[in-house]
The first five atom37 places (N, CA, C, CB, O) and aatype in JSON, in Angstrom:
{
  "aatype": [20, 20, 20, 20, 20, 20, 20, 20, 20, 20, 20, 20, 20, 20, 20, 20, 20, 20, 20, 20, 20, 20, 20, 20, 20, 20, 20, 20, 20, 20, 20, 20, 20, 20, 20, 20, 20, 20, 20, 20, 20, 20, 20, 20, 20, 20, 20, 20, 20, 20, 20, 20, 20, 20, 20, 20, 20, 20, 20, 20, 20, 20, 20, 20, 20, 20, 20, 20, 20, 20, 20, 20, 20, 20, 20, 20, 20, 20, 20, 20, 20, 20, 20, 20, 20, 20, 20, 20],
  "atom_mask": [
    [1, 1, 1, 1, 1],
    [1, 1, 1, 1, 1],
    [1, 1, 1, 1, 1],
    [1, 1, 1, 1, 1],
    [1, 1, 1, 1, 1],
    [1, 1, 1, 1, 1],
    [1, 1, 1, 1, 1],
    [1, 1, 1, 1, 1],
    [1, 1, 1, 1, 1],
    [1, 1, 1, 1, 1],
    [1, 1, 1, 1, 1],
    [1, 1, 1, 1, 1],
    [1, 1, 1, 1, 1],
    [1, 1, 1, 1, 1],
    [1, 1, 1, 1, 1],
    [1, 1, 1, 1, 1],
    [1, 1, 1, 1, 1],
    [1, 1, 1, 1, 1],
    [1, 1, 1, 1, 1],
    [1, 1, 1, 1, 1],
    [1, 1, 1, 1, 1],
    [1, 1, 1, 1, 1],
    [1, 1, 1, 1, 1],
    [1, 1, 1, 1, 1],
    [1, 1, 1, 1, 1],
    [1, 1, 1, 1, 1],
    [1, 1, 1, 1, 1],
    [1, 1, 1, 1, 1],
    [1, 1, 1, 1, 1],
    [1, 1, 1, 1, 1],
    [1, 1, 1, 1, 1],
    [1, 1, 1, 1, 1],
    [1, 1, 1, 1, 1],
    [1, 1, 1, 1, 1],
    [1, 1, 1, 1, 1],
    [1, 1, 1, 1, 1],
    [1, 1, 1, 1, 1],
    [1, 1, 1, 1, 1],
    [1, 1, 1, 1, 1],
    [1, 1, 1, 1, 1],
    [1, 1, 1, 1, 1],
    [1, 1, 1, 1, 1],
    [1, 1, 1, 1, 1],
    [1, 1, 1, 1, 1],
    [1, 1, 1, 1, 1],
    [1, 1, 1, 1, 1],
    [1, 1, 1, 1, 1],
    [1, 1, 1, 1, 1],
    [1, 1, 1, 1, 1],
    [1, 1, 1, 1, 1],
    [1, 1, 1, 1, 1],
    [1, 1, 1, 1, 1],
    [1, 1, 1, 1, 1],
    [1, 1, 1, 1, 1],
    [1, 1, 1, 1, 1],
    [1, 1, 1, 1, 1],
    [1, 1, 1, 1, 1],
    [1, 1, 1, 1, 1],
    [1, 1, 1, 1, 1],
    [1, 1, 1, 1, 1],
    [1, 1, 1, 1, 1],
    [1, 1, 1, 1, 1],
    [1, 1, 1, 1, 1],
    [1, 1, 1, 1, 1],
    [1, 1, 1, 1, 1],
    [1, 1, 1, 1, 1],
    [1, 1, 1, 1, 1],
    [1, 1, 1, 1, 1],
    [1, 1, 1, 1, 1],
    [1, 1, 1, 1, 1],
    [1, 1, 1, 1, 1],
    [1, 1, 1, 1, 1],
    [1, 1, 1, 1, 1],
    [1, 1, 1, 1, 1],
    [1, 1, 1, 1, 1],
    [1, 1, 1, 1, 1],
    [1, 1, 1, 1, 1],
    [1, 1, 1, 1, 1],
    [1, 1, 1, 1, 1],
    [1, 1, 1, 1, 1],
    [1, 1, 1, 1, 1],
    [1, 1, 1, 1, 1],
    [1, 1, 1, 1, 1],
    [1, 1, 1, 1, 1],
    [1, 1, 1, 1, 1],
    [1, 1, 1, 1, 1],
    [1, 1, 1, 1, 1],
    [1, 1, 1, 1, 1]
  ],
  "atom_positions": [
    [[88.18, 38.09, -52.34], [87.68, 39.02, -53.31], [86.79, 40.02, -52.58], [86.92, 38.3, -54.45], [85.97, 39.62, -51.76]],
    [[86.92, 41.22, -52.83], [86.02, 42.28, -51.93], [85.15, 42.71, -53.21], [86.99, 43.77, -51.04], [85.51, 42.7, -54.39]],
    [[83.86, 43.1, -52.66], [82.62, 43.58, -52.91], [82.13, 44.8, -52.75], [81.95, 43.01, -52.4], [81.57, 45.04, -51.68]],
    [[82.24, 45.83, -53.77], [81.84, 47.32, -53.46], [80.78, 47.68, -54.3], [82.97, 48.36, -53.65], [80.82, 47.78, -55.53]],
    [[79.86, 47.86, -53.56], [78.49, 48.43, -53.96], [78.68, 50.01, -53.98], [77.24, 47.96, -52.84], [79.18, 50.8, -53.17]],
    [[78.08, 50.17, -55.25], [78.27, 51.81, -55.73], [76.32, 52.46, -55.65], [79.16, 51.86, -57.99], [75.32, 51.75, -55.68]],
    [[76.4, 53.87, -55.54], [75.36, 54.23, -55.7], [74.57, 54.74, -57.09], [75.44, 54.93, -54.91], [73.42, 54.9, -57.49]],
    [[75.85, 54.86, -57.51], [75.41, 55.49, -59.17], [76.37, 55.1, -60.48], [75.52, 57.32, -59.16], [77.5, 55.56, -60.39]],
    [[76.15, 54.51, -61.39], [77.47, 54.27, -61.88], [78.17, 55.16, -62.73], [77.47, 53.2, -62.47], [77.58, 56.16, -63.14]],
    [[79.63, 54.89, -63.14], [80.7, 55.95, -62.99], [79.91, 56.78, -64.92], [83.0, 54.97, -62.88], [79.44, 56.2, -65.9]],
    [[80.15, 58.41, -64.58], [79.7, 59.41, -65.78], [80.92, 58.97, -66.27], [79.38, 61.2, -65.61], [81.09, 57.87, -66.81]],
    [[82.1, 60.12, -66.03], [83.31, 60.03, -66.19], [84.01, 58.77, -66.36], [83.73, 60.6, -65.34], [83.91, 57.88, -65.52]],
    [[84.96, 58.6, -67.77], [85.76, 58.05, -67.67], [87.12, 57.99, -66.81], [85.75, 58.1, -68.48], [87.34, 59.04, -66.2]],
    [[88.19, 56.84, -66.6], [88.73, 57.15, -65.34], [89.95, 56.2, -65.87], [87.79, 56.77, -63.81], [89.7, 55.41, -66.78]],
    [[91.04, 56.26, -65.4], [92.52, 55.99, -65.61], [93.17, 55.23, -64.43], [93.29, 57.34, -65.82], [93.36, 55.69, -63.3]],
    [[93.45, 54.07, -64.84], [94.01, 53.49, -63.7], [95.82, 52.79, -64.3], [92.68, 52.13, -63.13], [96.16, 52.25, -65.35]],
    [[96.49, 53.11, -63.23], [98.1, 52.6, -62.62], [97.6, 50.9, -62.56], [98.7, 53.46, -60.56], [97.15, 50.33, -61.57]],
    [[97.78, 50.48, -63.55], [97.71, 49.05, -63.97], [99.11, 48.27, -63.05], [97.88, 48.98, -65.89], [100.11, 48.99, -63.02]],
    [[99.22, 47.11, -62.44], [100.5, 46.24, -62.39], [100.27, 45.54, -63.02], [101.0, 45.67, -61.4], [99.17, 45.21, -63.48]],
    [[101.55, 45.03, -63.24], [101.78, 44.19, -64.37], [101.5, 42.71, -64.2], [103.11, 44.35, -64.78], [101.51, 41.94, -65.16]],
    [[101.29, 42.39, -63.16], [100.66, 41.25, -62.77], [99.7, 41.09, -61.76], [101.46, 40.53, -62.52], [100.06, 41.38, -60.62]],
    [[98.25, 40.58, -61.95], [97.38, 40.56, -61.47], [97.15, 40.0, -59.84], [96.87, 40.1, -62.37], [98.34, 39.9, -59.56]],
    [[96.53, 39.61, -58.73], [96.79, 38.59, -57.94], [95.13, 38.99, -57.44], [98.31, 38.63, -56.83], [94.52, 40.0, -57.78]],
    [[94.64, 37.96, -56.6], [93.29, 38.51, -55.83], [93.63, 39.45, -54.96], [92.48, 37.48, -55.02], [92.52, 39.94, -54.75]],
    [[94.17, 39.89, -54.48], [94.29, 41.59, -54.04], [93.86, 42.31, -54.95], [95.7, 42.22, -53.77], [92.9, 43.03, -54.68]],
    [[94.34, 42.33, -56.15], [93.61, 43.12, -57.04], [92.32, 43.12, -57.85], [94.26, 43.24, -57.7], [92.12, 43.96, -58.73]],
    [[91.46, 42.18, -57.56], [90.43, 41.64, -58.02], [89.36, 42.55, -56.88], [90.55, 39.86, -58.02], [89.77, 42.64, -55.73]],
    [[88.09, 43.17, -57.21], [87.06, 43.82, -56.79], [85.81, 43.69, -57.5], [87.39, 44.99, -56.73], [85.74, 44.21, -58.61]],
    [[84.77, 43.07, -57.03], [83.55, 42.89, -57.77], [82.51, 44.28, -57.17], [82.89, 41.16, -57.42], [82.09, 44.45, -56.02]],
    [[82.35, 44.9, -58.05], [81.0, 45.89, -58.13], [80.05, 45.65, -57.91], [80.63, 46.36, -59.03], [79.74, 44.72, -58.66]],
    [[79.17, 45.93, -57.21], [78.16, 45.23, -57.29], [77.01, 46.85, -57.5], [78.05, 44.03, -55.79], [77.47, 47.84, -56.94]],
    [[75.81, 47.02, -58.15], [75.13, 48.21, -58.53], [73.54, 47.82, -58.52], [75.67, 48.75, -60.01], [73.2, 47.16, -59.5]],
    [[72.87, 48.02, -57.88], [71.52, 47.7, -57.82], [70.75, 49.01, -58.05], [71.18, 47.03, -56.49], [70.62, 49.94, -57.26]],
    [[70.24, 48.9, -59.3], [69.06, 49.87, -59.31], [67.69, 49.54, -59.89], [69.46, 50.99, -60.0], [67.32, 48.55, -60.53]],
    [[67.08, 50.53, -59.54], [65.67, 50.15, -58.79], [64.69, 50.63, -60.11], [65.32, 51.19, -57.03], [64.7, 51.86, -60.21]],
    [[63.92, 50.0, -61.06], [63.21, 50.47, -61.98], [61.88, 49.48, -61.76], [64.01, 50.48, -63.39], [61.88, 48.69, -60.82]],
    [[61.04, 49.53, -62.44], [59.49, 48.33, -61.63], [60.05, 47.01, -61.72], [57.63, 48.18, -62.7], [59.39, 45.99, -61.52]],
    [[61.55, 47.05, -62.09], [61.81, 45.59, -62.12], [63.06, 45.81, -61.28], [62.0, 44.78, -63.69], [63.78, 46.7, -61.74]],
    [[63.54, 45.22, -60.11], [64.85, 45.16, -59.6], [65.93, 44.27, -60.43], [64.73, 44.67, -58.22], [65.89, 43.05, -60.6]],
    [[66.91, 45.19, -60.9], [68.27, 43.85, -61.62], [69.53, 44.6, -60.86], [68.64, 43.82, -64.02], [69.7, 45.67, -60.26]],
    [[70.51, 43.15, -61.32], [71.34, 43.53, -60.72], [72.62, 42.81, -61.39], [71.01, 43.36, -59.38], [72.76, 41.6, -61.22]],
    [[73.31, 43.34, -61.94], [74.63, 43.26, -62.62], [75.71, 41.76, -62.18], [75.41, 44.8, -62.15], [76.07, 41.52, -61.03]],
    [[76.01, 41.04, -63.22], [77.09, 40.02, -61.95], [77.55, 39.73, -63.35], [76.4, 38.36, -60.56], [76.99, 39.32, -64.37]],
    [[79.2, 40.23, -62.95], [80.06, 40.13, -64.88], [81.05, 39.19, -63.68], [81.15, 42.3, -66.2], [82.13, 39.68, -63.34]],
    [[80.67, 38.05, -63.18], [80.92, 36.78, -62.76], [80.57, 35.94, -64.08], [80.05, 36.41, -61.42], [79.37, 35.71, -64.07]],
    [[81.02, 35.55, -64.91], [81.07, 34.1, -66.01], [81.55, 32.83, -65.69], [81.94, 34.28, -67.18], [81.88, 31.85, -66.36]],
    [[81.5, 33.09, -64.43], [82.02, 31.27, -64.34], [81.2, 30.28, -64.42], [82.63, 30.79, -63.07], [81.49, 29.3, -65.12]],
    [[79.68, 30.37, -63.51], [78.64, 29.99, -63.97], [78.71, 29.22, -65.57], [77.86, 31.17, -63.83], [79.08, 28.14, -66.03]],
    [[78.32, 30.09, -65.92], [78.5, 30.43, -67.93], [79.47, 29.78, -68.4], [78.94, 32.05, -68.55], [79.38, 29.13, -69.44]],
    [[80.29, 29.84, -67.84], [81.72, 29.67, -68.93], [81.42, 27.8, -68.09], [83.98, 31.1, -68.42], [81.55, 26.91, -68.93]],
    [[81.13, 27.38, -66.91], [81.52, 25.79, -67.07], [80.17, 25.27, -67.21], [82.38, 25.01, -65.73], [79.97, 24.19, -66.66]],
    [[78.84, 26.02, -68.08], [78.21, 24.92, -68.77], [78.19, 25.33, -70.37], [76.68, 24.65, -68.13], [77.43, 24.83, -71.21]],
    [[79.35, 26.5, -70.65], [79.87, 26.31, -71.98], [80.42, 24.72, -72.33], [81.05, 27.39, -72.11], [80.14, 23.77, -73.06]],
    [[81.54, 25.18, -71.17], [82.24, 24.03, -71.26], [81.77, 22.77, -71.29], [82.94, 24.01, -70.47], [82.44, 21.95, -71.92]],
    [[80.79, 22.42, -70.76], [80.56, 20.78, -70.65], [78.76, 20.74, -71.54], [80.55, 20.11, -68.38], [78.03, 19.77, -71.39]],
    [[78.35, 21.95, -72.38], [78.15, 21.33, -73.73], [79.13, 20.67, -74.4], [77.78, 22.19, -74.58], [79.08, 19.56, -74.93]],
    [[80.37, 21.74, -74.29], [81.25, 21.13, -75.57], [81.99, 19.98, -75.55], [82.2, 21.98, -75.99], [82.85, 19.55, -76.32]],
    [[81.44, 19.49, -74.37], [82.14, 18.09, -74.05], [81.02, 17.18, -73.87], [83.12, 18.06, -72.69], [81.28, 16.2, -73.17]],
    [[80.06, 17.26, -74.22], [79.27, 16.77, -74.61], [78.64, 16.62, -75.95], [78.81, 17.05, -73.99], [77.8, 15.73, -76.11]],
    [[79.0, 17.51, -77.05], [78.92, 17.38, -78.12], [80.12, 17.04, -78.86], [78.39, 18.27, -78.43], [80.0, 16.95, -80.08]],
    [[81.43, 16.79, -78.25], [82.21, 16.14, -78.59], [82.16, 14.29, -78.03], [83.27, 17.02, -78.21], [82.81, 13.3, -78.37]],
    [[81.45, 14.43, -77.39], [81.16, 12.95, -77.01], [80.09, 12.73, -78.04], [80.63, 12.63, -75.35], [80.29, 11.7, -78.68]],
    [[78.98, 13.43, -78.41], [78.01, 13.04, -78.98], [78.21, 12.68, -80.3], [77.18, 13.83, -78.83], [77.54, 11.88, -80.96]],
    [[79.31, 13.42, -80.68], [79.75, 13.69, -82.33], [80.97, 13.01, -82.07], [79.95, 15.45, -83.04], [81.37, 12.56, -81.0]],
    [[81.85, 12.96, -83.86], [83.56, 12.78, -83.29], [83.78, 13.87, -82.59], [84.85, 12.73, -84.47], [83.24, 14.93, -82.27]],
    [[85.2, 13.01, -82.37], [86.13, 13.62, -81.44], [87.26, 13.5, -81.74], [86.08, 13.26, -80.27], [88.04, 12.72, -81.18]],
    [[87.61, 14.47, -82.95], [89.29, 14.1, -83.66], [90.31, 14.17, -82.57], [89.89, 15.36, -84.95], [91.5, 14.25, -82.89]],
    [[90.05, 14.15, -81.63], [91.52, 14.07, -80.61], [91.37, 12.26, -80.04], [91.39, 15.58, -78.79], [92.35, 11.59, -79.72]],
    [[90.54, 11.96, -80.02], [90.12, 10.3, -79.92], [89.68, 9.07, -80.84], [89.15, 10.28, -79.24], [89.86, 7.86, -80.74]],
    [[88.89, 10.03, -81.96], [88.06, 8.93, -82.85], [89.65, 9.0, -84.06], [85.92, 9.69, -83.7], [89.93, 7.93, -84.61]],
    [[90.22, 9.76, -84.25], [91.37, 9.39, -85.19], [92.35, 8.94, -84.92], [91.79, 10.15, -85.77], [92.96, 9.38, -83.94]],
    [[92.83, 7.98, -85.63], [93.9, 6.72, -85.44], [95.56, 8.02, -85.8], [93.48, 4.89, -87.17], [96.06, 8.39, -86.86]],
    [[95.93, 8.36, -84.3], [97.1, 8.83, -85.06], [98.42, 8.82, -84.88], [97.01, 9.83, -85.22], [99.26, 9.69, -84.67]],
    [[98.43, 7.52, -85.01], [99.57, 6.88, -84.79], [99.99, 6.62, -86.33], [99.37, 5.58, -83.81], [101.2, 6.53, -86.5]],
    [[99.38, 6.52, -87.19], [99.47, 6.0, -88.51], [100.47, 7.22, -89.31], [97.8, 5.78, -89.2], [99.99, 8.35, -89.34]],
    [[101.67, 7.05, -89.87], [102.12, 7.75, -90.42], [101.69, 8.79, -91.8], [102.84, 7.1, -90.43], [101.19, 8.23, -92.77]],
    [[101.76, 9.27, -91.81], [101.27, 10.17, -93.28], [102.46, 10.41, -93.84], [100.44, 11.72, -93.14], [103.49, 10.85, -93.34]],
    [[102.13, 9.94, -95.38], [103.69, 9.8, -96.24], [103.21, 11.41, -97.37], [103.94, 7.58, -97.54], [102.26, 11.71, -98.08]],
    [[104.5, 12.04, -96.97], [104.7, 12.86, -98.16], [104.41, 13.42, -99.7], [105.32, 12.65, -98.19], [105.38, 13.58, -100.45]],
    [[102.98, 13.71, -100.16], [103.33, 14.33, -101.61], [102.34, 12.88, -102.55], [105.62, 14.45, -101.99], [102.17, 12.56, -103.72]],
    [[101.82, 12.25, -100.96], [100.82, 11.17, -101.4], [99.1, 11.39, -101.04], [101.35, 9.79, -100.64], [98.84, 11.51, -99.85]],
    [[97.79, 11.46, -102.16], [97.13, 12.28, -101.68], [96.41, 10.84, -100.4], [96.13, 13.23, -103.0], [96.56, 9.62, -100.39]],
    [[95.65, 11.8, -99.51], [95.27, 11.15, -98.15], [94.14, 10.14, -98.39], [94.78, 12.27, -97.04], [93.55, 9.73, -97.39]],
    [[93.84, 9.79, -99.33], [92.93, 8.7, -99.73], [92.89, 8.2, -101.14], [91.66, 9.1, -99.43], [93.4, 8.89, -102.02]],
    [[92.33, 7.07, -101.43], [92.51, 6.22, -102.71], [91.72, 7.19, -103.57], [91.89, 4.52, -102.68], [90.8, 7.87, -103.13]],
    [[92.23, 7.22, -105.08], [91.28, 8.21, -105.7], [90.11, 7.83, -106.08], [91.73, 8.76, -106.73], [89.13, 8.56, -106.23]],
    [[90.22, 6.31, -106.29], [88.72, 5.73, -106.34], [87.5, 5.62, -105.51], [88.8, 4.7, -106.49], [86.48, 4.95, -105.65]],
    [[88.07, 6.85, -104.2], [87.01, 6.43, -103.78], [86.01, 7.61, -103.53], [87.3, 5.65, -102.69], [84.87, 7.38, -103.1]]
  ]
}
C-alpha cells in the first residue's frame, strides 16, 4: 500500500477512470497533516475500529442469547400451527 502525503487538501472536485476490479495496486492512503495549536492527523484506516466492533458483538452475543446457538433447530416447525401453546 503506498502513502502520499499532500500539502493542501483537494478545492476542486476531480474524476477518476475507475477499474472494475480493485487489487492493492490500487489502494493509496493519504496521509494530510495540518498544523492548528493542536496537531491532527487524518487515518480513514477502520480496521482498528471495525475489529473491536466486532468482538463487542461477540461478546454481547456471548453475554446475551445467541439465536444461532441458544435455539434448538433441529426441531421441525409444522405448518398453519401457532408456535406456542395458547395457554401460555
Amino acid at each position: 500500500m503506498k502513502i502520499k502525503v499532500v500539502e493542501n487538501p483537494p478545492i476542486d472536485p476531480r474524476e477518476f477512470d475507475l477499474p472494475t476490479e480493485f487489487n492493492e495496486d490500487h489502494i493509496e492512503d493519504i496521509v494530510e497533516i495540518f498544523n492548528t495549536p493542536l496537531v491532527g492527523h487524518y487515518n480513514w484506516d477502520y480496521t482498528d475500529a471495525d475489529s473491536r466492533i466486532k468482538k463487542l458483538y461477540e461478546l454481547g452475543k456471548k453475554l446475551n442469547w445467541n439465536g444461532s446457538i441458544d435455539l434448538d433447530w433441529s426441531k421441525a416447525i409444522k405448518k398453519g400451527e401457532p408456535p406456542m401453546k395458547a395457554e401460555l
